[in-house]
KOLLO-923292 format. One record per residue: residue number from 1; residue in three letters; x, y, z of N, C-alpha, C in turn. Coordinates in pm, 1 decimal. Layout:
residues N
{nupa NUM; "ala"; {X; Y; Z}; {X; Y; Z}; {X; Y; Z}};
...
//
This chain:
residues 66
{nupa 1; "unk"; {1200.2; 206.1; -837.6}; {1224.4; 98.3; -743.0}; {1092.5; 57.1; -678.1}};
{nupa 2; "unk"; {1071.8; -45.6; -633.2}; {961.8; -137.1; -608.8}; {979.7; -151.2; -436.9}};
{nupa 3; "unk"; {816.8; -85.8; -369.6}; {853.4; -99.3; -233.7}; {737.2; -219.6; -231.8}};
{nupa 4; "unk"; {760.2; -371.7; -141.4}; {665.9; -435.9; -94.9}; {659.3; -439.3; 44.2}};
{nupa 5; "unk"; {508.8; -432.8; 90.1}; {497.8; -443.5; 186.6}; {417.9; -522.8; 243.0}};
{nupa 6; "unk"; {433.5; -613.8; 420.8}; {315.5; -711.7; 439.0}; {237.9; -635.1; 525.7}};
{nupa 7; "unk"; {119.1; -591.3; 476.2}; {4.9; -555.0; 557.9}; {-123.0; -646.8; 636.8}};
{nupa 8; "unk"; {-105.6; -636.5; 712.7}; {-191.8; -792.0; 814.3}; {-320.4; -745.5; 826.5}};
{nupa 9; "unk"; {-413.5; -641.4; 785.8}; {-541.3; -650.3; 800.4}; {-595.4; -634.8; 677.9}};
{nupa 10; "unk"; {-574.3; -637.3; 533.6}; {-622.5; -642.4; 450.9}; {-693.5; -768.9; 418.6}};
{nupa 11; "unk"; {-841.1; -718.9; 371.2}; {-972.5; -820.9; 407.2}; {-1011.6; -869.1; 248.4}};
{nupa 12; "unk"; {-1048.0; -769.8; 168.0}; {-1085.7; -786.0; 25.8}; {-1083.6; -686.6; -43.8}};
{nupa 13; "unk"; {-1177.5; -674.3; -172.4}; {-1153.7; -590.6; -300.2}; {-1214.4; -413.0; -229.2}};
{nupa 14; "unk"; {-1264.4; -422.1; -80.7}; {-1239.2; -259.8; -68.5}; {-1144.0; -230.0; 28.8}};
{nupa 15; "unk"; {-1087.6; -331.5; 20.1}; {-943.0; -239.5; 79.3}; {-846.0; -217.5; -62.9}};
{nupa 16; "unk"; {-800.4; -329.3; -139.5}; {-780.7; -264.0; -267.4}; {-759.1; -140.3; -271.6}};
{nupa 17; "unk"; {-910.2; -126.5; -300.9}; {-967.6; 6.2; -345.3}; {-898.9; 103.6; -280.2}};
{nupa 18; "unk"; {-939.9; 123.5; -135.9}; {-875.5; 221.8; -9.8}; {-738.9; 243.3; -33.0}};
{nupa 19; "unk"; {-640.5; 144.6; -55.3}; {-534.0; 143.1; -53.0}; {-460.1; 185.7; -171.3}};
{nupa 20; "unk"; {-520.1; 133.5; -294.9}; {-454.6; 236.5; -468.2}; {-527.7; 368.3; -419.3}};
{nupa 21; "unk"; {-630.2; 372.3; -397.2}; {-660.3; 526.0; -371.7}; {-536.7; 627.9; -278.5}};
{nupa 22; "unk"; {-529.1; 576.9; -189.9}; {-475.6; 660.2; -94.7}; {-322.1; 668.2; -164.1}};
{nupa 23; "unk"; {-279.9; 553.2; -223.3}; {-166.0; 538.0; -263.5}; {-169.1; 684.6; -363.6}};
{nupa 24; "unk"; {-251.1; 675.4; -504.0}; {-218.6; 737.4; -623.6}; {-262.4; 934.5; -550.7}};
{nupa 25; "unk"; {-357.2; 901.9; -434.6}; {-373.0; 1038.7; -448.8}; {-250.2; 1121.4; -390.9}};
{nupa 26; "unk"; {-187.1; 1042.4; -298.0}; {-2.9; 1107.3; -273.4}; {90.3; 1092.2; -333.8}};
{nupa 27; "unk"; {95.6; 998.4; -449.6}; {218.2; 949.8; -562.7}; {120.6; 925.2; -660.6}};
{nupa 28; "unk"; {94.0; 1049.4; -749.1}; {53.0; 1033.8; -861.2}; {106.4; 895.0; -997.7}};
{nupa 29; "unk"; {238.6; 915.1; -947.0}; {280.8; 796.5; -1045.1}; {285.6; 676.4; -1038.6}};
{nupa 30; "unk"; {237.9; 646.7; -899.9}; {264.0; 556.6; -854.8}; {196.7; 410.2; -942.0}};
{nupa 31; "unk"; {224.2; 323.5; -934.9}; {164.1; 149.2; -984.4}; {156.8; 79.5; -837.0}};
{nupa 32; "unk"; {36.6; 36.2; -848.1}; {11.8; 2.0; -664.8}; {-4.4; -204.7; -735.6}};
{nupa 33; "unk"; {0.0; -270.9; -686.0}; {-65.0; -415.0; -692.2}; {-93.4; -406.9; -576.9}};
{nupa 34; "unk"; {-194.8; -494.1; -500.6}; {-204.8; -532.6; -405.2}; {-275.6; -653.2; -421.4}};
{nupa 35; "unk"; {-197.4; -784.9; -329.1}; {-252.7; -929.0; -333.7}; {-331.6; -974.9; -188.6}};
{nupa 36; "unk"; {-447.7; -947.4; -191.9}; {-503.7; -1027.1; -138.0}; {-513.4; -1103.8; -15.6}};
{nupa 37; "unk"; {-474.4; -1214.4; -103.4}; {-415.7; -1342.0; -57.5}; {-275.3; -1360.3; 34.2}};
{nupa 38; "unk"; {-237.9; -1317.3; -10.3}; {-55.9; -1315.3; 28.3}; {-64.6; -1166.5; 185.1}};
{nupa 39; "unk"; {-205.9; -1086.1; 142.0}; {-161.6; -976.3; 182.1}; {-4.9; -890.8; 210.6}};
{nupa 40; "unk"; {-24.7; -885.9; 60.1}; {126.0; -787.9; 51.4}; {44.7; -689.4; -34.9}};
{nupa 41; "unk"; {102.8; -550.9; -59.6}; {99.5; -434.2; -172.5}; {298.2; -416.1; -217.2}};
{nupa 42; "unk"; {263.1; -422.3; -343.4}; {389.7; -355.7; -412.4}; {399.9; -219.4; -477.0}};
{nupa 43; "unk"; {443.4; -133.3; -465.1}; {417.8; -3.3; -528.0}; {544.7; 40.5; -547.3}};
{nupa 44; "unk"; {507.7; 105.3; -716.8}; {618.5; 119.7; -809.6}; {614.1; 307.1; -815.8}};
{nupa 45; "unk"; {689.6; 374.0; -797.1}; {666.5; 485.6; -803.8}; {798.7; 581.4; -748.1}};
{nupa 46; "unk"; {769.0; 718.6; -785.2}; {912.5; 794.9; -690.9}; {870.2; 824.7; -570.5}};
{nupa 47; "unk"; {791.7; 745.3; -516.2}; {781.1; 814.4; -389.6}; {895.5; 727.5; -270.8}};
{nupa 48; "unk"; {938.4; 723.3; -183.3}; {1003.8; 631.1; -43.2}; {918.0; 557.7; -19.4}};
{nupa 49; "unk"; {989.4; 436.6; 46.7}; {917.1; 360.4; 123.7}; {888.6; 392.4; 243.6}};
{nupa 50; "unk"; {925.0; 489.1; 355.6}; {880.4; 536.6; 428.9}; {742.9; 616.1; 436.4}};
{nupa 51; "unk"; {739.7; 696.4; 265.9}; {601.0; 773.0; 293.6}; {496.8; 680.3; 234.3}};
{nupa 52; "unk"; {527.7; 589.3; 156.7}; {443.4; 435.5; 123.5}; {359.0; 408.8; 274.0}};
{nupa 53; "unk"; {463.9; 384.6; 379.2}; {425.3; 359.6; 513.4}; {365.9; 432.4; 554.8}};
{nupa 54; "unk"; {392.4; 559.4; 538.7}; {273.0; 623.0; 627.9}; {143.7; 677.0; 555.1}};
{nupa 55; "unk"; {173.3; 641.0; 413.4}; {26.1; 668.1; 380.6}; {-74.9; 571.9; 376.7}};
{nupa 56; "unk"; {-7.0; 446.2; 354.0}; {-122.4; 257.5; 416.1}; {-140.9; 288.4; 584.6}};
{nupa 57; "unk"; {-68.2; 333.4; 662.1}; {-79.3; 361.6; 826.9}; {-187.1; 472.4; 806.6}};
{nupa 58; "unk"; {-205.6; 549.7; 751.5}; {-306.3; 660.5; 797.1}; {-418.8; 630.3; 722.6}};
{nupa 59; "unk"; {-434.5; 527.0; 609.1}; {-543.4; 459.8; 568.8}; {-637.1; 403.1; 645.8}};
{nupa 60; "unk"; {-539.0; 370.3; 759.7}; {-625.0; 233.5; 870.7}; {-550.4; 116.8; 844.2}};
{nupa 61; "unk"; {-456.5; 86.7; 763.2}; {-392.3; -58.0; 744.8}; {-244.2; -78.4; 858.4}};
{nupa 62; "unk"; {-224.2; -176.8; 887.5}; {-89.2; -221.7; 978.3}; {1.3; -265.6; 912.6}};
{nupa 63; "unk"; {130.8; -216.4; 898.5}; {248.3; -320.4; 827.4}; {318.0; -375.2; 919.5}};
{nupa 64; "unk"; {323.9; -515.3; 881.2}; {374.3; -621.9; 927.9}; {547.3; -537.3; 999.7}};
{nupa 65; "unk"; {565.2; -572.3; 1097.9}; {710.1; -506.5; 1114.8}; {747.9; -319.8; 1135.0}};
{nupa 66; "unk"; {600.0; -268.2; 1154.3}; {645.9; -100.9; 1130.3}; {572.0; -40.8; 1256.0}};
//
């Protein structure tokens, strides 16, 4: 299942970075996209959307609504 989320301070290609990182190193399986533009991330993986949240929150990123 596919968690998206709107994150409001994502700037450019090193947050990306920051953000598949932090993602894959707690959900190995995870498939991260993250747009940019839209500032959203989608991530495909077994992990919850709750621990999705708190691992972009302890990155340094804000979700829209959390």
């Amino acid at each position: 299942m596919a968690t998206k989320l709107k994150v409001t301070n994502i700037k450019g290609d090193d947050c990306v970075q920051k953000i598949t990182k932090s993602i894959q190193t707690m959900v190995s399986d995870a498939k991260v996209d993250v747009d940019v533009n839209a500032k959203t991330i989608t991530v495909e993986g077994s992990a919850s959307e709750e621990t999705i949240k708190q691992i972009v929150q302890s990155a340094g990123y804000t979700i829209e609504g959390y």
